[in-house]
C-alpha positions, 0 to 999 in steps of 0.5 A: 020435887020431894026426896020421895018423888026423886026416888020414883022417878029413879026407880022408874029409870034403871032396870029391876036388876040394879040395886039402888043406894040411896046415899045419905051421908050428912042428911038427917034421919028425917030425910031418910025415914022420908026415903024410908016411907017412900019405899027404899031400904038401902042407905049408904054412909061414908062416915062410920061413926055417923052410921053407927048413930043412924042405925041406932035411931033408925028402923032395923030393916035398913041395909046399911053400905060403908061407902067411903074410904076405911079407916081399920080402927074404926071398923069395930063400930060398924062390925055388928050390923053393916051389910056389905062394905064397898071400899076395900082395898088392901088386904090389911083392911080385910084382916081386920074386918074378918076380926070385928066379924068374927068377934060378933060371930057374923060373916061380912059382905065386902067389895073390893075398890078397884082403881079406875080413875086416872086420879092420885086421889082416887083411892083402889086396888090396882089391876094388876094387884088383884090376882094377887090378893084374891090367891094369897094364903092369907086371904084364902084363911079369912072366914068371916068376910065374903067378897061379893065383887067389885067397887069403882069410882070413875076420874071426875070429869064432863068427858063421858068418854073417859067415865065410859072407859073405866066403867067399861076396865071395871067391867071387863075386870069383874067378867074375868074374876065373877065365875071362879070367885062367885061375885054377883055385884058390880058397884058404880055409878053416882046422881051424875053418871049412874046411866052411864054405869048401868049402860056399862054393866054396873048392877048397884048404883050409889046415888045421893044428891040426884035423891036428897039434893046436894048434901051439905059441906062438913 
């Protein structure tokens, strides 16, 4: 099927109050104004500096999400124009995108990652550290960020058991912080397990090769 008939058949299949990132590191722009032409405004990027160059050839109306892990002294090429960053996960990356924002007099939308996956690979703010950030001093003075909610990545493995439980820990960690902080969005899920997700409350999902085919190996 085209990327345009795989964005149908997706968009036919999660409910209308999930959003869908249609992940498109490494694809050309070709593939994304295909995507673009067939409705989609919301792409995901885990390289900064390849964003940065899509965003300068591509139509303005996109939304652009930093889905791959953050190196702080690349923010700055992103600050003026991405939309929301899913990959926080220390409050030093916080205080330098609050700078880069605040430099271009934006506010920046952020999740933060929480760790999930039984993984060591797996990047994230561990549980029982999130309280700690969220009520400390420093990030209570960070204007030009707003946390918008949380950012999860289940262990990679068939056992849908194991990917279940730890959508459902994100889940029940985004329940127990959304009313006092104003959170409104829970990102998880990818092309393999994005039903499963949605199942467990997820309202954002990040998906590429179930769109775009799988992507090329750089």
């Amino acid at each position: 099927m085209s990327i345009g008939e795989n964005l149908l058949d997706i968009q036919n299949n999660i409910p209308k109050h999930v959003s869908l990132v249609a992940v498109s590191k490494t694809k050309p722009t070709s593939d994304i104004l295909e995507a673009y032409e067939a409705g989609q405004r919301i792409f995901g990027e885990n390289k900064i500096q390849e964003m940065a160059g899509k965003y300068d050839e591509l139509p303005k109306d996109i939304s652009w999400h930093m889905i791959g892990h953050l190196q702080r002294n690349k923010v700055k090429y992103m600050a003026h124009f991405v939309d929301l960053i899913h990959g926080v996960d220390s409050l030093k990356t916080l205080k330098e995108i609050n700078k880069q924002a605040a430099r271009h007099r934006r506010t920046i939308a952020c999740l933060l990652q929480v760790k999930i996956a039984t993984e060591t690979t797996k990047f994230g703010i561990p549980p029982n550290q999130i309280t700690e950030i969220l009520d400390s001093e420093e990030f209570k003075s960070l204007e030009n960020i707003q946390i918008k909610g949380f950012m999860g990545m289940a262990s990679f493995t068939q056992d849908d058991a194991t990917i279940q439980t730890e959508f459902k820990l994100l889940k029940t960690l985004y329940d127990q912080y959304a009313p006092t902080h104003n959170f409104d969005t829970l990102s998880m899920g990818m092309s393999g397990d994005y039903s499963l997700a949605i199942s467990c409350g997820s309202n954002m999902v990040r998906v590429g090769s179930a769109i775009f085919g799988h992507r090329n190996k750089i």
